[in-house]
N, C-alpha and C positions, 0 to 999 in steps of 0.2 A: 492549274491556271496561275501564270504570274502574269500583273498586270504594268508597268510604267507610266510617270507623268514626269516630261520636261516641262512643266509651267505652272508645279505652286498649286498641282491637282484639280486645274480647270478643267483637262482631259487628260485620259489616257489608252495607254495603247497596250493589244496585248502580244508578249511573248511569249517566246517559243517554251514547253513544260515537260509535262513528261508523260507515264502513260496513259489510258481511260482509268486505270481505279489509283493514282495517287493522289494524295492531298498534301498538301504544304503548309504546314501549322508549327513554321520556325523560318523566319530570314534573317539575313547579318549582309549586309554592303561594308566592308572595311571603306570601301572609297565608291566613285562613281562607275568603275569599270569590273571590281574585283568582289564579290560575292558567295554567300551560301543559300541552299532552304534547304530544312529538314522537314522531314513527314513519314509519311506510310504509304508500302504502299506493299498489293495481297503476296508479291513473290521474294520480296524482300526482308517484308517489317521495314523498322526504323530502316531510312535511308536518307544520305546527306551528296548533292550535287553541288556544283562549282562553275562559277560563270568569270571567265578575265576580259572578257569582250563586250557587257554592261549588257547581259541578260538576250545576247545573240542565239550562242549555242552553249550548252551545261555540259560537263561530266561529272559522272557517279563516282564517288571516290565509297571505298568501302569501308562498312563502318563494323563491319565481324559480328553484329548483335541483333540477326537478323531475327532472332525468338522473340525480342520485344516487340510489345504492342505498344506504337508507339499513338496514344492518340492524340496529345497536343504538345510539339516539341518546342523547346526554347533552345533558342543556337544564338551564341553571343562571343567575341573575339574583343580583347583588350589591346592587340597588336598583330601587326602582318600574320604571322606564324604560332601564337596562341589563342587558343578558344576552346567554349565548352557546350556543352549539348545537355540537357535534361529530360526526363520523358518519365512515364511511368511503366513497370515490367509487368503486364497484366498475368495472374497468377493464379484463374477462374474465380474462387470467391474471395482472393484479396490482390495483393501487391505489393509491389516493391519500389522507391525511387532509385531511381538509378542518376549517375555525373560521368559525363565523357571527356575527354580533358586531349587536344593536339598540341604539339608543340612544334609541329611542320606544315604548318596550311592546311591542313586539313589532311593527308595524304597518308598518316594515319591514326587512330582514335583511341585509347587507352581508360580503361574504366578506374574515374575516383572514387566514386561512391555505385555500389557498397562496400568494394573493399575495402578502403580506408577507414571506414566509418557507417554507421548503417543511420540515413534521417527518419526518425517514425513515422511510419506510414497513420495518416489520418483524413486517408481519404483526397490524396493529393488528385488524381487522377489527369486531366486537365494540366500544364505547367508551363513554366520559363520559367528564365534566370535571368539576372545581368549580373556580372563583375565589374568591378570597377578596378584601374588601369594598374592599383596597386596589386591587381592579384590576389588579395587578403582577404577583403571585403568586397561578400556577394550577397544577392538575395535570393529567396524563391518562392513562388507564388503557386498556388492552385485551389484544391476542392476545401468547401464549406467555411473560406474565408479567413484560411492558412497565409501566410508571411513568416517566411522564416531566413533567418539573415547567419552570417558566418565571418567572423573578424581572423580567422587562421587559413584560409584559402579551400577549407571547404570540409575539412576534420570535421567538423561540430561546428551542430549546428543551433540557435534559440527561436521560438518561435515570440512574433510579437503582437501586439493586442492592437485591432480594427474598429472593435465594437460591432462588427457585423459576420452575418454567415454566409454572405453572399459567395456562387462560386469566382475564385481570381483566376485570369487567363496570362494575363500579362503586367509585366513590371519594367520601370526604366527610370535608371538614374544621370541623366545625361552629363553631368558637369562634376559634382563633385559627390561624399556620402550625404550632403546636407536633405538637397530636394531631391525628390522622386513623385512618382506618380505610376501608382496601380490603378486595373480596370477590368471590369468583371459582366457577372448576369446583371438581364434588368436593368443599363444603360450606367453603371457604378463606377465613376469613377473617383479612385482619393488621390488625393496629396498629401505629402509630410514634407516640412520645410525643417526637422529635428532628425533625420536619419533613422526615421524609424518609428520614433516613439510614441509620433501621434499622429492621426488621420485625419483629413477633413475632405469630405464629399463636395464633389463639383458636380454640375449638373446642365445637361444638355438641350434637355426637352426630349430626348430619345428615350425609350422603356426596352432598347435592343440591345441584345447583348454585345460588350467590345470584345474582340478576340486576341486584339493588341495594341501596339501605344508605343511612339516613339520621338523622342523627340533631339536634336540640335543643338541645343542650348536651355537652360532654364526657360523663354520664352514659348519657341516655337516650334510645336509638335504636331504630328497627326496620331486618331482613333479611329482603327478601320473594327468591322468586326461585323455581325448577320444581315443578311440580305441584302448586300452590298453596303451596306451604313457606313460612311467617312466624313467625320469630324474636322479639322483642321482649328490652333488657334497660336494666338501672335502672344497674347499677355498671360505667359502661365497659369492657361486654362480660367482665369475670371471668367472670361469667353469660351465659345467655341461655334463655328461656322459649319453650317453642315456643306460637304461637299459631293457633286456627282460621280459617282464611280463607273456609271454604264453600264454594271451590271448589278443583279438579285441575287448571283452567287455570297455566300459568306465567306468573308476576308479576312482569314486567319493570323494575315504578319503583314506587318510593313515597315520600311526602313525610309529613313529621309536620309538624304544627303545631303541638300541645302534646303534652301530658299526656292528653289523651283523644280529641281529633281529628287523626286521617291518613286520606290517601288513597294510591288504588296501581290502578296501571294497569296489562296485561297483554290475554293473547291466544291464539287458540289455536297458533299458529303457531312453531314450537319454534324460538330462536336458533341461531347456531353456536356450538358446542360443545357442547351437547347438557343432558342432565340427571342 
């Protein structure tokens, strides 16, 4: 299911997806026309589509790593022709993170981590990234309340202190390293205005989990995530508005472009950690 809203997510409408068992748990819009989702899907594994036409019709571009399990992916692009993909290598009773790195649109996908470098598995499971435009500096988010950041483009990685266990699904740095805003189980969402160093919980009135979080500007973002739940707010997050999504499906990713155009992607297929 990918869903659209030209109007600031008063309504939207749904576009064209892909088969009966995939889920879409990673989108990226460079622009209003040109886009990704990553997800899973049974014949596959990890798989990443591409839309130039603002989410008309997709093609499957191949991502060569179809053994991962991919359960909640992060796909994020710093410009036209670079981006990365995160996901976890499900391993029966452990795992492994994995980083995908294109440097042509997507067209084809090259493994950073683990070769480069291996991040400790501590139960990521669940994940995203974003990069920021220097390339340098990324983060990564996932299971029992992990944040782990990288100043070298993705070598090595530190992990940084929350104060909580909650699990993280999604992270986003919109403007510069300073602000950000992670979002997890149990309606969690933080903010750091220090690049990292320190958190402080916003709060919704929602107890559902966000699956993701995006935002335009230090101001103005949306939090989509279980049973259709969408957020929207204007004054970095002090607020948040709850918005109608039209559906009960969970809303795994969503992307804004402006002030009245986003998109968001989901599925019927519930993540781990639940709702």
């Amino acid at each position: 299911m990918i869903i659209k809203t030209t109007n600031g997510g008063s309504s939207w409408q749904m576009l064209a997806g892909g088969g009966a068992y995939e889920r879409y748990h990673g989108l990226y819009f460079i622009d209003n026309q040109t886009g990704y989702v990553a997800g899973y899907d049974q014949t596959n594994g990890l798989t990443i589509r591409k839309t130039t036409n603002g989410g008309i019709s997709w093609s499957h571009y191949p991502v060569n790593h179809w053994y991962y399990y991919a359960m909640k992916v992060g796909i994020d692009f710093v410009n036209q022709n670079t981006g990365y993909a995160v996901g976890y290598k499900y391993l029966g009773n452990s795992g492994q993170v994995f980083i995908l790195k294109t440097t042509n649109a997507g067209s084809n996908w090259n493994t950073l981590l683990p070769v480069s470098g291996q991040l400790p598995d501590y139960n990521f499971m669940d994940m995203d990234l974003k990069f920021l435009v220097s390339h340098q500096i990324g983060y990564i988010v996932g299971g029992l309340g992990k944040i782990a950041k990288t100043t070298d483009g993705g070598t090595t990685w530190n992990f940084l202190n929350k104060g909580t266990e909650a699990n993280f699904y999604a992270i986003d740095f919109p403007e510069t390293d300073q602000i950000g805003y992670a979002v997890g189980d149990s309606g969690y969402i933080l903010k750091t205005t220090d690049s990292g160093t320190n958190w402080v919980r916003q709060f919704t009135g929602s107890g559902l989990s966000f699956y993701d979080v995006d935002f335009i500007n230090n101001q103005f973002g949306f939090a989509v995530g279980a049973r259709g739940v969408c957020f929207k707010t204007t004054n970095g997050g002090a607020t948040w508005i709850p918005k109608n999504s039209n559906t009960t499906e969970n809303l795994c990713a969503v992307k804004v472009i402006d002030a009245q155009v986003a998109y968001i992607g989901g599925g019927t297929g519930a993540i781990s950690g639940g709702g």
